[in-house]
N, C-alpha and C positions, 0 to 999 in steps of 0.2 A: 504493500500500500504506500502510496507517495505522503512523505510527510508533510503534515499541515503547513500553510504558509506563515512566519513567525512573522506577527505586526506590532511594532512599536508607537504607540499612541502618547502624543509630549501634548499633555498640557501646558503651554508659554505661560500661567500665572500661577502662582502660589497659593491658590485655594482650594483646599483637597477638595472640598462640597461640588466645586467643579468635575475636579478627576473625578469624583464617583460619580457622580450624574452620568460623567460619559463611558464609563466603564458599564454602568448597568445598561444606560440604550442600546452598549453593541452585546448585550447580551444575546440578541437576536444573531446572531453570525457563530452561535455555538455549535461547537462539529465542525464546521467550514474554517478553522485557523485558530491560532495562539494567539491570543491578544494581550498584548500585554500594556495598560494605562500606566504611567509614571506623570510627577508633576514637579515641572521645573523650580527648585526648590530659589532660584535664583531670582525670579521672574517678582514683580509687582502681583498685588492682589485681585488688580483686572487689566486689562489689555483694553485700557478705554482713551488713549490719546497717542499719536503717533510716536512721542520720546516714548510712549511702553513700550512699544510695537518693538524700534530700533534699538531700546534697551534688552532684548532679549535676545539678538542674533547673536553673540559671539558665544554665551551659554550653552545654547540649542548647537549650535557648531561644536562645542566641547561636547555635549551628551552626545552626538552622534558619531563623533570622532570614539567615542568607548564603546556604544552599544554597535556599531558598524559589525562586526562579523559575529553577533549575537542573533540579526535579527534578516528578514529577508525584506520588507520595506517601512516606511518610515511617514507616519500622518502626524499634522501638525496641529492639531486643536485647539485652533483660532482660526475665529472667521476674518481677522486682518491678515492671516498667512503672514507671520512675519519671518524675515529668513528664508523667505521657498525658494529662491533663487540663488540664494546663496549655498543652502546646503546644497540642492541640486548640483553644483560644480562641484563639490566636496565629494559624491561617494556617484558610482555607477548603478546605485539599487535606486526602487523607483522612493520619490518623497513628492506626498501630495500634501496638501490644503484646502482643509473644509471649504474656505472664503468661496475657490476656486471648483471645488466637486460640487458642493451644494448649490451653485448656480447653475454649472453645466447641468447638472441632475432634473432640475427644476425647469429649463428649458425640453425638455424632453417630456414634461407633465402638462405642459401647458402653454399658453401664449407672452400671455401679460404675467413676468412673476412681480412681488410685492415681496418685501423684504422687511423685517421685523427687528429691528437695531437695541441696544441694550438703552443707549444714550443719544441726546440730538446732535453732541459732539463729538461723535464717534460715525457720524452719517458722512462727513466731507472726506475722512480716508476712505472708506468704502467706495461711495462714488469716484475716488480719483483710480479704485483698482477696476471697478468697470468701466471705467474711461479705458484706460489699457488694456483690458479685456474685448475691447472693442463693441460691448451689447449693449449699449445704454437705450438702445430701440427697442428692447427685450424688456425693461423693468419699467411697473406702472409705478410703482411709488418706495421710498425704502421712509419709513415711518418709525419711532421711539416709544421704546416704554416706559422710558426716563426712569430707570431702574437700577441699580450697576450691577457690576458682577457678581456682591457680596450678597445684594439684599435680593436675591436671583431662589434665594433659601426660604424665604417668605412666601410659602406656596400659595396661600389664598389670595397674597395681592398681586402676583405675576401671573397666575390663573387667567386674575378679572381683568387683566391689564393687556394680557396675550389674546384675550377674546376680545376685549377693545377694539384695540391696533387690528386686528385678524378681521375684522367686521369693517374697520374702516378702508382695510386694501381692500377686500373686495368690492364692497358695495357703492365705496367715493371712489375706487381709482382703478376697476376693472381688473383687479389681479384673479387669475384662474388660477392659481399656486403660489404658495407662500413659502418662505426659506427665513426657516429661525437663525436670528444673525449673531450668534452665540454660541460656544458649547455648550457653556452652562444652563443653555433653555432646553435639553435634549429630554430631560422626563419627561416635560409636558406636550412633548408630537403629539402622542398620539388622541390626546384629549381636545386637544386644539383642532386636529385636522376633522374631529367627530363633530364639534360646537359649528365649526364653519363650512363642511362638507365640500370641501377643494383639496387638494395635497397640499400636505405639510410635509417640507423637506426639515430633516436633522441632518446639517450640514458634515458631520461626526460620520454616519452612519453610512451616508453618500462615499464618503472620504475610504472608507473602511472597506468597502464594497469592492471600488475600483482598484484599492489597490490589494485586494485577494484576485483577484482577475489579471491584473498586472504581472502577479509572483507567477500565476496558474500559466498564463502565456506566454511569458518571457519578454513581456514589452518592457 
């Protein structure tokens, strides 16, 4: 039997509530690969302003530079993807980014996606990676739960807050698929995608998928 594909899963912040949210969402990938969640012990408590984002690349470079022939690829659990192009010149195994899977993913569900942000100053990096992404004719709205990443653990008001936002892409801005813009929102898919009856992408889970596919094929 071929050995599972071993995935190393970096959360870029320092909030285990984080890692475990996204450790239990891929729970759904059991039997199909090794996963293994780790959280950058180095990282800030959220990845919510561009110096977070760029303060984590040389870390993330050091964690991979050790786990390199532990693992067969390499997801980054941040929807800023910080570092993706950087480690990618670093090792020859594949290393993806929620930011970057969760959107591709969510073009394939739908037309118009809507994007679901932790913070409102956290929306201008985002939009400058879909600028460079090239699809900014693809997204109807990317919208805030003016939330952060800590208080992400307060499940009854990220609930009310996620069916909010989730109600107003659809219904003000035409989104036929939503893409939660967080790791940290990854429990709540699949409650969400039931309240507002469109896909809810867990940009984690997207990330996770591709790159079992990836190890599986040799891309």
């Amino acid at each position: 039997m071929t050995a599972l594909p071993k995935i190393l899963v970096i959360n870029p912040n320092s909030t285990e509530a984080v890692t475990r949210a996204v450790d239990e969402a891929l729970s759904c990938y059991a039997g199909a690969a090794q996963i293994n969640c780790v959280t950058l012990k180095e990282g800030p408590p959220g990845i919510e302003l561009q110096q977070h984002a760029d303060s984590v690349i040389v870390p993330l470079g050091q964690m991979l530079k050790r786990e390199e022939a532990n693992h067969d690829a390499f997801v980054l659990a941040c929807y800023s993807d910080p570092g993706l192009h950087s480690l990618r010149e670093q090792t020859t195994k594949p290393v993806l980014g929620i930011g970057e899977c969760g959107l591709l993913t969510a073009m394939t569900l739908g037309h118009r996606v809507g994007v679901i942000a932790i913070l409102r100053k956290s929306i201008p990096r985002h939009l400058r990676y879909i600028g460079a992404m090239g699809i900014g004719d693809r997204i109807a709205a990317e919208l805030p739960l003016e939330i952060g990443v800590v208080g992400l653990s307060d499940a009854d008001r990220t609930k009310q807050r996620l069916e909010e936002v989730g109600k107003q892409l659809r219904d003000g801005h035409g989104a036929d698929v939503v893409v939660l813009g967080c790791a940290g929102m990854a429990s709540y898919r699949a409650g969400l995608q039931q309240a507002l009856g469109v896909p809810v992408v867990d940009p984690t889970q997207a990330a996770v998928g591709m790159a079992i596919a990836r190890v599986r094929l040799g891309w």
